[in-house]
Structure formats: C-alpha cells, structure tokens
PLY file of the C-alpha trace (Angstrom):
ply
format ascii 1.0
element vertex 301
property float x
property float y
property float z
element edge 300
property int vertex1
property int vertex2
end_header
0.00 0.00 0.00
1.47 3.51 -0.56
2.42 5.48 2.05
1.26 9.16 2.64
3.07 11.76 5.18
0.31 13.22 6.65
1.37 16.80 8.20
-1.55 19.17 10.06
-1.18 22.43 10.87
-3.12 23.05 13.84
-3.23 26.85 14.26
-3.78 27.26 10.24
-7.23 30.07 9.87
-9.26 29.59 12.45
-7.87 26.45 13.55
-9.97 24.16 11.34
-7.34 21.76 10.36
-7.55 19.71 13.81
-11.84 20.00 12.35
-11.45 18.31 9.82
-8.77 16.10 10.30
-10.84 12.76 11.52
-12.59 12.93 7.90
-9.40 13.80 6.08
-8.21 10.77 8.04
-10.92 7.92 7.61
-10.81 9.05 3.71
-7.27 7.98 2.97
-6.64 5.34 5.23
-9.30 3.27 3.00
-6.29 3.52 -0.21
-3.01 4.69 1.76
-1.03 3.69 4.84
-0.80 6.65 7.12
2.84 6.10 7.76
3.00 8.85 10.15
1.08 12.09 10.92
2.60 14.90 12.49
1.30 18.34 14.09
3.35 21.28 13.25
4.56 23.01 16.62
6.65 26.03 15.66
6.73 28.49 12.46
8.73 26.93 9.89
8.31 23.72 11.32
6.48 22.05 8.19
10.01 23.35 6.05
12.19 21.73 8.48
10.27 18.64 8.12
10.13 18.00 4.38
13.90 18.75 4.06
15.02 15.83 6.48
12.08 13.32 6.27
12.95 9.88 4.71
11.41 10.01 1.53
12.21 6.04 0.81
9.25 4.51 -0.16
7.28 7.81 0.52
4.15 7.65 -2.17
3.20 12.02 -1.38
3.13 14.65 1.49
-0.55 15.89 2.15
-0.75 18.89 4.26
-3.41 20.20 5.92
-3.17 24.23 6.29
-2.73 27.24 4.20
-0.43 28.85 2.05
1.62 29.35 4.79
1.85 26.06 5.27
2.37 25.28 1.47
5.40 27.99 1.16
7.46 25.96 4.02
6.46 22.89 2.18
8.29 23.55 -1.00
11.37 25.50 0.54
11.83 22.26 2.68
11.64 20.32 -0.89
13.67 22.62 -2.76
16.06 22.99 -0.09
17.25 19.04 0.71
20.72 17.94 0.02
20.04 15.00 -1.69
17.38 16.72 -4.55
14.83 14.59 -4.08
11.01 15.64 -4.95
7.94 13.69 -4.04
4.54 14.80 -5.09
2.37 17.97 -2.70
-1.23 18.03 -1.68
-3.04 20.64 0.10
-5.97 20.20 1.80
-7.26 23.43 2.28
-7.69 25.19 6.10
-6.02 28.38 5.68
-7.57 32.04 5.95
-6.51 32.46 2.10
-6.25 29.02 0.12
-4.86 31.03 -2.58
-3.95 27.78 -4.38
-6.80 26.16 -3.60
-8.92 28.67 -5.10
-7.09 28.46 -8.25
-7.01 24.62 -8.60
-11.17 24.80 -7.33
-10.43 22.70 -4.20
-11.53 24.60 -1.63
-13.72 21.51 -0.54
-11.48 19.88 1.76
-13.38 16.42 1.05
-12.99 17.45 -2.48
-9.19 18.20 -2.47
-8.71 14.91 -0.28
-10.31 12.61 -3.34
-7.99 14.06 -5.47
-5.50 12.38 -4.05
-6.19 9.30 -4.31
-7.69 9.92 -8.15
-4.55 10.68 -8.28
-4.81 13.92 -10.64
-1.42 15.58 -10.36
0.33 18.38 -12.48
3.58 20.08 -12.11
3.72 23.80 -11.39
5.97 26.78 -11.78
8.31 27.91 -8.83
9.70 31.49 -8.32
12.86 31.41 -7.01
14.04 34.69 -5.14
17.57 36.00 -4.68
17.33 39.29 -1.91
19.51 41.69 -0.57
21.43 39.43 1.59
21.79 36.93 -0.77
18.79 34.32 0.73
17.21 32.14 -1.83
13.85 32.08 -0.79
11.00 29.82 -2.93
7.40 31.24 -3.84
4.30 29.74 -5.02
1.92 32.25 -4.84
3.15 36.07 -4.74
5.92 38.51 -4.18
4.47 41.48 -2.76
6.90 45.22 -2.02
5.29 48.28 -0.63
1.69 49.26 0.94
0.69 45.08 0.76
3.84 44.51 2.79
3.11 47.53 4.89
0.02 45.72 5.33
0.95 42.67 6.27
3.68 43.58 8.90
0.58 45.54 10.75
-1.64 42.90 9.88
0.17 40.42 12.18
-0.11 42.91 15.53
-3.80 42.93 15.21
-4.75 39.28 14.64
-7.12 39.77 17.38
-9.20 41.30 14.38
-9.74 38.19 12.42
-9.44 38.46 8.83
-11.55 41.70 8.45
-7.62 43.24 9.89
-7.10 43.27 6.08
-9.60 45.12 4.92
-9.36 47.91 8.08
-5.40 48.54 7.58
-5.42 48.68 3.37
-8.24 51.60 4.20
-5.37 52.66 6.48
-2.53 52.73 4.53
-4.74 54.20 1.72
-4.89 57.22 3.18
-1.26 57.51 4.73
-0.63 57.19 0.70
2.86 56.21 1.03
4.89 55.98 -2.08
8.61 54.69 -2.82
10.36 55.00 -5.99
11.79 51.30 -7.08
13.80 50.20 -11.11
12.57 47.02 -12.20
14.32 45.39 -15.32
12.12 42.34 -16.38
12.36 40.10 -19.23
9.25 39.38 -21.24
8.01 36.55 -22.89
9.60 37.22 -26.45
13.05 38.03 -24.35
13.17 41.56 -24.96
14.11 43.39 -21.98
11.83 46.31 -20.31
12.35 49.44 -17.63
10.36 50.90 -15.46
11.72 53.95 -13.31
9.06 55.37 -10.68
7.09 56.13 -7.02
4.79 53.02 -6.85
2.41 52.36 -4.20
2.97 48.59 -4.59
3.95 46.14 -6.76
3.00 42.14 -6.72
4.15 39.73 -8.31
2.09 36.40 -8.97
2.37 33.07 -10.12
-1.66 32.30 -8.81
-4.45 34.22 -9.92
-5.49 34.89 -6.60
-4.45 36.07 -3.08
-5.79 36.98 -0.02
-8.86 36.13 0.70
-10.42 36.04 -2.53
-8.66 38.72 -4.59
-8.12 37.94 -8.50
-5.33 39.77 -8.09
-3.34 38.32 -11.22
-6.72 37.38 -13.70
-4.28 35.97 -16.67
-1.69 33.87 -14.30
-1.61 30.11 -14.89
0.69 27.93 -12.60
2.80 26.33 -14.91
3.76 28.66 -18.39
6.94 29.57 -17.13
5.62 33.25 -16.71
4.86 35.53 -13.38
2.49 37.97 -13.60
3.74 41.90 -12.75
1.33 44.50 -11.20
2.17 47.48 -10.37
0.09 50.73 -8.76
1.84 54.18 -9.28
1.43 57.42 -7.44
-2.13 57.88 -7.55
-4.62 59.89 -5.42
-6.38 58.03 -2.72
-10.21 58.52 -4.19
-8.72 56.57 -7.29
-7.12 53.77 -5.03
-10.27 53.38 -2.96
-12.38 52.91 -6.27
-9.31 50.67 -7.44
-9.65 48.00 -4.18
-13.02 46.25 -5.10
-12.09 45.55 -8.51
-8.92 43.76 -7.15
-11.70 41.28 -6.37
-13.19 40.65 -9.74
-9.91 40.96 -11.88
-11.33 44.22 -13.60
-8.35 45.93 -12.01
-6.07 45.01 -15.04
-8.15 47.33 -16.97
-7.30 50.24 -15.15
-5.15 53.11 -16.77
-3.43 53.54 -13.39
-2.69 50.00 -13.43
0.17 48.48 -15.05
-0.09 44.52 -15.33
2.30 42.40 -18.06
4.24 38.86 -17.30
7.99 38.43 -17.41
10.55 35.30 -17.43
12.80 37.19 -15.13
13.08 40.06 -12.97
15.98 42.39 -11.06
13.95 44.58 -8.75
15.68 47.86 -6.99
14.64 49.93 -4.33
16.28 52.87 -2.74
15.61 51.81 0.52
16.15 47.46 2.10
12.66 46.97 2.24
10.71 43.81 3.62
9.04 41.55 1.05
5.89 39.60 1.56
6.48 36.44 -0.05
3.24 33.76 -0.01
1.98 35.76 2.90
4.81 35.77 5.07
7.33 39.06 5.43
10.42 37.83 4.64
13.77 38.86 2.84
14.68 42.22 1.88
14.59 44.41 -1.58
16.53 44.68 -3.70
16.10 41.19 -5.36
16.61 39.14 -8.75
13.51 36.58 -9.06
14.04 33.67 -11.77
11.30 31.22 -12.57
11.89 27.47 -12.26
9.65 25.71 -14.96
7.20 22.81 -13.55
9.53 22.59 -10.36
7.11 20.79 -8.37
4.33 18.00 -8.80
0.61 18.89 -6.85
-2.28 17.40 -6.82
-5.01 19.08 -8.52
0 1
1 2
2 3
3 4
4 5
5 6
6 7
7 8
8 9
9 10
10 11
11 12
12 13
13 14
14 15
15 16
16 17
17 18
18 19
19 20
20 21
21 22
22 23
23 24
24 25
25 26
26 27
27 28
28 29
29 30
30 31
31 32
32 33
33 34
34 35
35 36
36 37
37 38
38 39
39 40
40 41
41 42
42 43
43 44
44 45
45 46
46 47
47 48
48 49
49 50
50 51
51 52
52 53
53 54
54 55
55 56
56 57
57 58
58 59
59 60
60 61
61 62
62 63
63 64
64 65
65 66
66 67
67 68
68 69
69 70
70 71
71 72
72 73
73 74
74 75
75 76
76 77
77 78
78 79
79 80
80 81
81 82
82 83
83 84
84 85
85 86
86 87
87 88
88 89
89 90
90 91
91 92
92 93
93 94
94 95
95 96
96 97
97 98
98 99
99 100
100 101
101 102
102 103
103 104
104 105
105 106
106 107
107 108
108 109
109 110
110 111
111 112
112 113
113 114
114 115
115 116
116 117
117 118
118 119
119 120
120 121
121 122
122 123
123 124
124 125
125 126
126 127
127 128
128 129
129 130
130 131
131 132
132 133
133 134
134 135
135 136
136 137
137 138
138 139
139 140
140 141
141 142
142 143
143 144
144 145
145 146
146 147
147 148
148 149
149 150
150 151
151 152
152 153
153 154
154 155
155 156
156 157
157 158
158 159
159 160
160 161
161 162
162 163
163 164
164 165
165 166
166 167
167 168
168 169
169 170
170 171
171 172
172 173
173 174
174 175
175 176
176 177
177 178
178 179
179 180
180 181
181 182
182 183
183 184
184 185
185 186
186 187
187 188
188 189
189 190
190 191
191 192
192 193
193 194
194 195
195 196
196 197
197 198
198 199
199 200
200 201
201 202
202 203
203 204
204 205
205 206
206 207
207 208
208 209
209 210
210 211
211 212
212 213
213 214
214 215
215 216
216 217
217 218
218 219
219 220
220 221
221 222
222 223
223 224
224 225
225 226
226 227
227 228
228 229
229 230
230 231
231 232
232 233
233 234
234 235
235 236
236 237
237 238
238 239
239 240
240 241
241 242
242 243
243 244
244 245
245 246
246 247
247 248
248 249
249 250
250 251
251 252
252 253
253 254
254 255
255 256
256 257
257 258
258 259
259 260
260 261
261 262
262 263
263 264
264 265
265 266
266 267
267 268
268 269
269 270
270 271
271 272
272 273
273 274
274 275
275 276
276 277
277 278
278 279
279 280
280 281
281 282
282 283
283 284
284 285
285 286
286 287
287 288
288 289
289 290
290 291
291 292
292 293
293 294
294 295
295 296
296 297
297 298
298 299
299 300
C-alpha cells in the first residue's frame, strides 16, 4: 500500500485543520497507509520537516493548512541535500487558500479525493535571490510596498480576524505612502523592459489569486513559465479606494493607473532594504533578482 506523510497544521485560519482532520483521516486510510502524521509546533516547522524526512518509499506529502503552510512545504523540498522531490497536496484550512482557489479545491473532502484519483500536475516555482543573498522559494506572490506595509501591521492585530485586512489597506490608503523602485524584467519574447518610478505597490504572482479572494493576477496560470507583474503608481487616494473592489473581480487590469504584463525574469531595486511579503509571510529584503523554475514541483489538482 502507498504510504502518505500526513502533516496538520493546527493553528492554520481559524484552527480548522484539527476539524477536519478525523474525515481527512478515515478518507485515505481506505487507499493509503498513514505512515506517520505529524502536528506542526513552531513556524517553519512544516520546512524543516520535508527537508530531512525519509522520503524512501514515501508515495506524497498531504498537508493540511494554508499557504503558509504550502510555502514551508516547498522551501523544505527545494532545499534538501540530496534533490529529491515527491509529489504535494493541500488540503485546504487556511484564511486564504490562494492555491486552492485556483485549482477549485476549496472543498477539503474534495481536495482529499484528489489524491487518491490521483490527478497531479507540475507547477511553476519562483525562485528569489534578496539583498542578503537568501534564496527564498514562492508559489503564490511577491508582494513590495503598501501590501507589505500591510501585512507587517496585519500580524499585531490578529485579534481582528481576517476583516484586519480590509481595516489597515483603508489605512494605509490614506497615509498614501509611495517609494520610488527600477525594475528590469524580461518578457516573454526576451526583450528586456524598464520601469523607473514612485509606486504604491507592486505584486508579483504566479496564482491568480491572493488573499482572501482577490483575483489579483486574472491571466496567471501555474505552470507557463511566466509571473504575472502588477504594479500601482502614485495615484490619489479617491482613485485607489475605487481601485480596491475591482482587485476582487480581476477588472483591475483594466485600469489606466494599473500596469499589469508577465515576465521570465526580474531584477527589482529599491532605494531603501525593504521587507518583502512572499506567499503571505514578510520575509527577505529588496533589492532582489527573481528567476522562474519551470514545472519545479508536482501537486495534486
């Protein structure tokens, strides 16, 4: 029988994975052996996991959790000495599910039969070289400016739930803060572009969406070797607050204030080291060089 590394990440959202995990559970156990499950107990504990586990004999990781969860999955993978690469499945419990919503799995029951229809495809990893020369591994988004700005407040008032979002991007909307950033990217014909300019944010996106629920990168597909640049200059705050709700219905793109292409590769520089938000977590520092690695990693889908 193959064997499945089960690993559940108890805090994920609102703590659902420890919900759902009985039915997750009974579900596989009728076509896998549960060769071991294991709750997370510390941040980056998942990452530290998948980069020494045993892999002999190993038929896939499923993880139960979010994106966070997900992004310390592949750096573990990414990351081990001897280069080995086993398939990924997420079964969705996060506050986000970015990937989830892309793939249409935010079912949990639905994502867990998946695995064992076995429906699998290989997906598109952004690797990231910062300021201090960490290679850090992405899924989902690279995000510099007001959404980092965001997300370093976001994690003092968790106390809010996931309405924290909403209140501090109405926040920083009208402390309007602008920073002027050079980003050389390569498009998809390989002829290289500039831009020079104050920017309220930029993301960059290998998912469609982010957060909960945004479509914040409409034409993105996992796996055609492209991410997906958006960028908001110096605009007034009446046009940014009329600019957030179409963030949720991809109509954004549209937007003369909005400037949205795909690249192959990227050097990004900032006058300032400023945090990144990579896949929802602040880490690493601008300036940074991001290259793609083509179908680096095998899901279930």
């Amino acid at each position: 029988m193959n064997k499945i590394l089960l690993i559940v990440n108890p805090v994920s959202g609102n703590k659902n994975s420890t919900k759902i995990l009985p039915n997750i559970k009974s579900i596989l156990k009728k076509e896998f052996d549960l060769t071991d499950i294991i709750k997370t107990e510390y941040p980056n504990h998942i990452e530290e996991i998948v980069l020494n586990y045993n892999f002999d004999s190993l038929h896939c990781i499923c993880i139960i959790g979010g994106d966070g969860s997900f992004h310390e999955a592949i750096n573990g993978m990414l990351n081990r000495k001897d280069q080995k690469k086993i398939p990924l499945a997420l079964i969705p419990s996060g506050s986000g599910n970015s990937l989830c919503r892309d793939l249409d799995l935010l079912d949990p029951l639905k994502a867990t039969k998946n695995i064992i229809n076995q429906n699998k495809m290989k997906i598109d990893i952004l690797k990231i070289t910062d300021y201090n020369q960490n290679i850090i591994y992405s899924f989902n988004i690279i995000g510099w400016g007001m959404v980092t700005d965001i997300g370093i407040k976001a994690e003092k008032y968790r106390w809010l739930g996931t309405s924290r979002y909403t209140i501090l991007s109405l926040f920083q909307i009208l402390l309007k803060r602008t920073r002027f950033a050079n980003i050389v990217y390569t498009n998809n014909n390989n002829k290289k572009n500039e831009i020079n300019k104050e920017l309220m944010f930029i993301m960059l996106s290998n998912t469609i969406h982010t957060g909960k629920g945004m479509k914040i990168a409409p034409k993105a597909k996992l796996n055609d070797g492209l991410v997906d640049l958006l960028l908001i200059e110096n605009i007034s705050r009446f046009k940014l607050l009329k600019l957030m709700p179409k963030l949720f219905t991809g109509q954004h793109i549209d937007d003369d204030d909005v400037k949205y292409t795909q690249a192959k590769k990227i050097e990004f520089t900032s006058k300032n080291k400023n945090a990144l938000n990579i896949d929802g977590e602040i880490k690493g520092t601008s300036p940074f060089k991001l290259e793609i690695i083509s179908k680096a990693i095998e899901i279930f889908k």
